[in-house]
N, C-alpha and C positions, 0 to 999 in steps of 0.2 A: 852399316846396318847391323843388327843387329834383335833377338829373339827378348823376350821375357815372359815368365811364365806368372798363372796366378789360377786360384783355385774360384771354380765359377760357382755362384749362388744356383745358379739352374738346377744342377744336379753333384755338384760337392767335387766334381771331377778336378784335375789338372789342365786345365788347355796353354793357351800364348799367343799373345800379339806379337809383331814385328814394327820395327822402327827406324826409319831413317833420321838422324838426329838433324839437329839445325845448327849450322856452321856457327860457333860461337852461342852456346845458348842462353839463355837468358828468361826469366819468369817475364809474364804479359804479353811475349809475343801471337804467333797464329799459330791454330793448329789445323791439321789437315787430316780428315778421315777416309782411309783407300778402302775396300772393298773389291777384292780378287775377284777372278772369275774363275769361268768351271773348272779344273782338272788346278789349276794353282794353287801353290802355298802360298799364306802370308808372308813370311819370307822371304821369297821370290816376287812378291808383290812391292814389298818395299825396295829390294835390287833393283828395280826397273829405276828406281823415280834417285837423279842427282839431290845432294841436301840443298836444303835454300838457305838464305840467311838471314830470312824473317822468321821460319816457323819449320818447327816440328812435326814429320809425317806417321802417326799409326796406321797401320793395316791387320784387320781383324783378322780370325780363322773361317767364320761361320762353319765353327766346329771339324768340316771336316774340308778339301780341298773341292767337292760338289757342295757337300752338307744339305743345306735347307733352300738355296736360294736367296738366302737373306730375306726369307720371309720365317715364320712360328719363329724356332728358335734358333735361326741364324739372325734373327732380326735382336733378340733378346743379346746375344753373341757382339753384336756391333753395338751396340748401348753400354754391356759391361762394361765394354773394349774404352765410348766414349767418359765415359764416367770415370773407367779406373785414367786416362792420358790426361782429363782433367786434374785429377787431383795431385797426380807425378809433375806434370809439367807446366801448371798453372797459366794456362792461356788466358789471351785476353778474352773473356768470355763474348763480347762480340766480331772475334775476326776467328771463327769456328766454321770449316767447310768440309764437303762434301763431296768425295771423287768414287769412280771405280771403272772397270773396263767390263766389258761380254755379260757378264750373268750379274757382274759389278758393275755392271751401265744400269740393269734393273735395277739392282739394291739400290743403287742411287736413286732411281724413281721414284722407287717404294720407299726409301725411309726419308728424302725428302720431300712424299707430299704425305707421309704419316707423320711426320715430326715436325711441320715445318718450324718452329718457334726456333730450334737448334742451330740454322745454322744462317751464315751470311751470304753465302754461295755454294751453287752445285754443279757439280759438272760431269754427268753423262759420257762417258766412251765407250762406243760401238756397241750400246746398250738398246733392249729392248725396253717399252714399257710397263709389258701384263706380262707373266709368265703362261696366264691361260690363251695367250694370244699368240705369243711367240711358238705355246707346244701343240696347238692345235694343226689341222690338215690345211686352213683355208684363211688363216692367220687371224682369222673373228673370233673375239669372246665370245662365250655360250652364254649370253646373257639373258636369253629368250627362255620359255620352257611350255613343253604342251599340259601340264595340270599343277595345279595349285601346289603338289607336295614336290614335285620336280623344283618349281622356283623356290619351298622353301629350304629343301636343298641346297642351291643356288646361293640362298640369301647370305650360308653360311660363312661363305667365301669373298664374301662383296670386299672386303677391306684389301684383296687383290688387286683390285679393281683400279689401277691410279689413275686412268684417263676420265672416272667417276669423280674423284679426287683433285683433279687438275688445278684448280683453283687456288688450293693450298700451296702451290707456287709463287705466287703473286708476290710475297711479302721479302723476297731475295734474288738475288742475279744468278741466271742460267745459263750458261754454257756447256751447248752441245755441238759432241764431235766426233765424227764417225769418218772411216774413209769411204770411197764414194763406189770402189770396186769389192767391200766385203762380203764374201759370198757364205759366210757365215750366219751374222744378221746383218740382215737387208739393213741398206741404208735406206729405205724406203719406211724403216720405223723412227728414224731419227727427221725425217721429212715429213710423218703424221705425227709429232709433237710440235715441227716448228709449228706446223698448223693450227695446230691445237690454242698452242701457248699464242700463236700470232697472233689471235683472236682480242686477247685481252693483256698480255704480259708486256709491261713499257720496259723491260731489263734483260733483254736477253741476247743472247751474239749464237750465231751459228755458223759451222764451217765444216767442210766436206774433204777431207784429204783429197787433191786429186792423185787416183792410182790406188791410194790405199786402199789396204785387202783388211783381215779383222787383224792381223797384227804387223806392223810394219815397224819394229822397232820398238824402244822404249821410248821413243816420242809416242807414239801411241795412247801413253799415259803422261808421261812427263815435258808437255807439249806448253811452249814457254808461252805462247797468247794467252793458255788456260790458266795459269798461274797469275799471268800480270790482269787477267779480271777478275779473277781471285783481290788479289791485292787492292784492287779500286773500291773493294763491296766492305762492308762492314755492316753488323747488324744493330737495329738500335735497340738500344735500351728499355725492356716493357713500360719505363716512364712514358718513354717518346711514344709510345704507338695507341692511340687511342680510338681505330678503329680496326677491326676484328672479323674478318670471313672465314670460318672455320669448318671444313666438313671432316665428320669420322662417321665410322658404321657398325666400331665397337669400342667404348670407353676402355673397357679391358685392353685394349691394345694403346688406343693416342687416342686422350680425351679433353685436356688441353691445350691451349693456344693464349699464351702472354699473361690477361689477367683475368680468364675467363674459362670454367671449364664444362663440358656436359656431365654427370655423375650419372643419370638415368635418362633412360630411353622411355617413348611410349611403345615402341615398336623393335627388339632388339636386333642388332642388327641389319634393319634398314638402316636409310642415310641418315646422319642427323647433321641439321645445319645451326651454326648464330651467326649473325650477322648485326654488329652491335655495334654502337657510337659511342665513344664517352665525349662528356664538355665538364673540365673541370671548372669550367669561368663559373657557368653557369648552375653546376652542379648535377646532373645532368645524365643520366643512359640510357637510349634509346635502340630498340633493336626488331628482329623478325627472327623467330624461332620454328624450325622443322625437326617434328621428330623428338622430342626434349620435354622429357618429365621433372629432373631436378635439374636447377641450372647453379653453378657456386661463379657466384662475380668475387674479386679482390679489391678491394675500395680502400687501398693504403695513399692511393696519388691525392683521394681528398683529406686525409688529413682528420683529424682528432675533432669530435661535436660538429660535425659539419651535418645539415641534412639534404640528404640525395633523392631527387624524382625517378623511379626508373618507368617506365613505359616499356610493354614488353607485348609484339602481336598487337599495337592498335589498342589496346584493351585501358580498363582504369589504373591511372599513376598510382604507383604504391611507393609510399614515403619511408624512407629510412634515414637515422640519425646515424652517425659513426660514434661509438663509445672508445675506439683506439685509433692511433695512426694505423694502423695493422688487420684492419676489420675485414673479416670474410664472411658475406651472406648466402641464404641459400632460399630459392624461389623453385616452388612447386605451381605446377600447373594440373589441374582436377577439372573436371566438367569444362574445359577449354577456357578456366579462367587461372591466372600468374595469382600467389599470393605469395608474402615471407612466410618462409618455414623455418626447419633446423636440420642439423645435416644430417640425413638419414642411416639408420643405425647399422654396424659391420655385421650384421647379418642378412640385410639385406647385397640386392647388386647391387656394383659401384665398380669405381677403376680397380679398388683392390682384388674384387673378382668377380669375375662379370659372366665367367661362360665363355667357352662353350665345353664341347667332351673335352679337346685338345689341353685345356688350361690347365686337367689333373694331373697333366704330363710334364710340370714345373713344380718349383722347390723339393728340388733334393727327393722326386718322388720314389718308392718302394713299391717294388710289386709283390703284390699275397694270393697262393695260391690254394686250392681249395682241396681241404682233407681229406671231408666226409660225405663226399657220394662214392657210386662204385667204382669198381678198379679203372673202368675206363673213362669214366668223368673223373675222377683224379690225377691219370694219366695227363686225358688232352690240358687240363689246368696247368700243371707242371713244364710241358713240352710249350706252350702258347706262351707260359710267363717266358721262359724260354728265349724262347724265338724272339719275342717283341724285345730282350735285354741285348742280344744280338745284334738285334736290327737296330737300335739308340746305339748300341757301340759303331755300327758299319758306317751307318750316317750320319751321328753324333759323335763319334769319341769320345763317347761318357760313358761310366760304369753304372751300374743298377744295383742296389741290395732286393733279392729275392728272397722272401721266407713264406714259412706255411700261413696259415692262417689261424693257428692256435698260437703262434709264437709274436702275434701282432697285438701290441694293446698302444690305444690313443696316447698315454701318457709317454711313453719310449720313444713314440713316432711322432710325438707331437708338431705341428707346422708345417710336416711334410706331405707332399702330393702323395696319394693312395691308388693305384689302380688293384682293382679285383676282379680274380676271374673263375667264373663261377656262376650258382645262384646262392638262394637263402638256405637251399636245402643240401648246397655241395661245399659252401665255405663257410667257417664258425666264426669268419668275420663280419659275415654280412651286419648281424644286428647291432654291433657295434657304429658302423657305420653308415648305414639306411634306415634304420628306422624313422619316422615319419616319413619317408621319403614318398612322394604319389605313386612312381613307377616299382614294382614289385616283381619280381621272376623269380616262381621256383618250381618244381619238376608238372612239365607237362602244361606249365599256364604264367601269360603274362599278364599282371592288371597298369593299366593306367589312370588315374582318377574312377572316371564310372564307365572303364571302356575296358573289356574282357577277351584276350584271344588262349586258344587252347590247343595244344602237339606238342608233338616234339621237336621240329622244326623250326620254332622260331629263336629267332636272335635279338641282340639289344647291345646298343652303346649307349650310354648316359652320362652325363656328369650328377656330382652333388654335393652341396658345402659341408664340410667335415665342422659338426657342431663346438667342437672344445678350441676351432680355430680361425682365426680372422682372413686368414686368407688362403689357406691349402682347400684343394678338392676331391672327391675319391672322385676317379672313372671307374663304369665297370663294364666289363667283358663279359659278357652274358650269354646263356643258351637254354633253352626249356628240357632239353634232352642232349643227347650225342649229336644230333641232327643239326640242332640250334646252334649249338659249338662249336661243331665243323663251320657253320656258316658265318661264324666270328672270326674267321682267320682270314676273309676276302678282302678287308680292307685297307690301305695302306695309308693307315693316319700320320705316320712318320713322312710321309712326303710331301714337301714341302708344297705350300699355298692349299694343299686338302681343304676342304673346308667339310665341318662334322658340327653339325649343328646342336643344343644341348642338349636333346635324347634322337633315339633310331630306335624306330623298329622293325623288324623284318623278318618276312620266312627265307626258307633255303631256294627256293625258288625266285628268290630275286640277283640270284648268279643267273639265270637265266634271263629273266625277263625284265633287271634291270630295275629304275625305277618302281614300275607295276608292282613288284613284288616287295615294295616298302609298305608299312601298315599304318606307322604314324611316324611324323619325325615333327621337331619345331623347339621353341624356346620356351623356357620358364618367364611369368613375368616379373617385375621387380622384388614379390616377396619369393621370389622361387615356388611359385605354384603354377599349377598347368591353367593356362586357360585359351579357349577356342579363338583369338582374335591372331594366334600368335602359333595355331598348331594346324596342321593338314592329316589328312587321312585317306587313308585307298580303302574302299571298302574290298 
């Protein structure tokens, strides 16, 4: 076994995978993706598992040995990790699997039913499902909420959710396996997936260590059944697969599935589902859409001058010709009817960037703090950027470039993610990077569209796409006074499965009172404008 390091797109840093190689190796074989658990290194992740002599094992960091969960950006963290062992060790693109143990039985949950197209098999050990369920008092997700702006709170978070998700199993083999006396996580979570999956999955094996505790060795992971159902599975070919159930609840994270992808939501962040047939005989795609404003089909399987019926929701056949072997469409849906469109433009959402705050906290981002208010709103600005480059190093192992806010111009920073902290009237950033923007905060007053609050006291998180670029976001850190500012230091965005929906607003009184004391929070819609189908309010 053995370490390699590589420099990550997230944030420019140094991290490393670890690898146990494969006994005589060779291009086209399997690969196998681990995912550690809590308090483990990768390193020590790949120690555990003997080499095989079919395939190659990686094992990510998720940046730090808790890090993210293998959700935000541990989840980003395990994709590098998949993408860079692709192109080193050239596997056969369809015998690509999924392993991990304790917090890496989650990851496995979670990036296999966010990613399912990736891989051929997964396999679960002594893993939870939800992270919000495994950290709760009563082992129930908080799925419920007593008013409108609590659930859109809630909404932020849904892509946690994998038992919401479950479906997206369907299309590979499941192996789960826990021992049966782990007093760590119950094996009583690995007994409410068989159930789950028992429902509708025709692929899955499950088995109960008898005796085992949460670690019983390096069978534990390196558990020879799991391997040899490994080896039975292989995935097919987006040729082969011509029917499609896919659910996500944010493009921005897995929006994707074989030849079929969601681009826009009508609703962001709720669920969105397709559910689509192709019939190349007949020419032919047929399907049921939830949730889904642009939809981009891949129409290479039919081939050059061909013309295609698609049916989409019951509704009128909309015909299309293919002008290439390689043709990609794109179907909008307006007043609850499907037409052909065209791909809608990188300023708009889409997978490139979709929202939420959290997003601003990728590519390589910068924090700017604010010059020009008084001593002590430039203070807390300085001390906050601070603190939060601390806290990405504690739980990410990544470095932050921090400068003022007069030392920051778009063209320098180009591409890169912006967090600002401050308002309009304490960083000489702000207009650089907000203006047009709807949400506005500057001393003593925040506007939202045509909605107006005023003190000192209130705070704000936001996102918002950085004009000169196609995919970086500014977040910003906000306060109407000292009051507002202080109360911008409550939340712990950095922890993993958070969910921060694309603006907050709030007074300082909502360290007290919780919810109650939120004033508006919710999503932009597709062009990034505020509108009331998509926002909540506390009066």
């Amino acid at each position: 076994q053995y370490s390699q390091t590589f420099t990550s797109d997230i944030d420019g840093s140094l991290q490393y995978y670890a690898v146990t190689p494969q006994i005589n190796p060779h291009y086209n074989a399997a690969l196998f993706l681990s995912v550690h658990g809590a308090g483990v290194e990768a390193i020590g992740q790949a120690r555990a598992y003997k080499s095989k002599d079919w395939g190659t094992l990686v094992a990510a960091t998720n940046r730090r040995p808790r890090g993210f969960n293998w959700e935000d950006w541990g989840r980003l963290d395990a994709l590098e990790v998949l993408n860079i062992a692709k192109q080193k060790f050239h596997p056969d693109p369809q015998k690509i699997y999924l392993t991990g143990h304790s917090m890496g039985g989650h990851g496995t949950w979670f990036l296999g039913a966010t990613y399912p197209g990736n891989w051929a098999g997964i396999a679960p050990c002594a893993g939870y499902p939800t992270l919000k369920g495994y950290g709760s008092a009563d082992g129930l997700i908080p799925d419920s909420a007593g008013s409108a702006l609590e659930q859109m709170l809630l909404r932020s978070s849904n892509q946690s959710d994998v038992i919401k998700l479950a479906t997206n199993y369907k299309p590979f083999g499941v192996y789960v396996f826990h021992g049966d006396s782990d007093k760590v996580v119950s094996v009583n979570y690995a007994r409410q997936m068989r159930q789950i999956l028992g429902g509708f999955h025709g692929d899955m094996s499950y088995y109960e260590y008898p005796g085992g505790e949460h670690w019983f060795g390096d069978i534990s992971v390196d558990w020879k059944p799991l391997f040899d159902f490994f080896k039975w599975h292989s995935r097919l070919p987006d040729s082969a697969v011509d029917n499609i159930d896919f659910i996500t609840s944010s493009p921005g994270i897995s929006s994707n599935y074989r030849w079929a992808s969601v681009i826009q939501q009508q609703y962001p962040l709720q669920y969105s589902r397709m559910k689509l047939s192709r019939n190349r005989h007949a020419k032919t795609i047929d399907g049921t859409l939830e949730n889904i404003r642009v939809l981009q089909l891949g129409l290479a399987e039919f081939g050059a001058n061909a013309q295609i019926d698609i049916t989409l929701d019951s509704t009128s056949v909309l015909s299309y010709t293919t002008k290439s072997a390689r043709d990609t469409i794109y179907l909008l849906k307006e007043n609850n009817k499907w037409m052909i469109s065209s791909k809608p433009p990188v300023e708009q959402k889409g997978p490139h960037r979709y929202g939420t705050f959290k997003d601003a906290f990728n590519h390589r981002m910068v924090f700017v703090y604010g010059t020009t208010g008084n001593k002590q709103e430039n203070e807390w600005s300085l001390q906050k950027a601070r603190f939060d480059a601390e806290t990405w190093y504690y739980r990410g192992n990544g470095a932050v470039d921090i400068i003022t806010d007069k030392e920051f111009s778009l063209d320098k920073y180009r591409d890169r993610g912006v967090i600002i902290y401050g308002n309009k009237n304490t960083n000489a950033a702000w207009n650089l990077l907000l203006t047009g923007c709807p949400i506005q905060v500057e001393k003593n007053k925040i506007v939202a569209g045509n909605k107006t609050w005023s003190g000192d006291d209130l705070a704000a998180y936001f996102a918002w796409p950085i004009k000169n670029s196609p995919v970086a976001s500014v977040g910003v850190v906000s306060g109407t006074g000292l009051k507002g500012m202080k109360a911008a230091n409550a939340n712990q965005y950095f922890a993993g499965a958070s969910g921060f929906p694309d603006f907050m607003i709030y007074r300082l009184d909502m360290l007290i009172k919780g919810a109650e004391g939120v004033k508006l929070a919710g999503f932009y819609n597709y062009e990034w404008k505020l509108d009331e189908a998509n926002t909540a309010e506390n009066n």
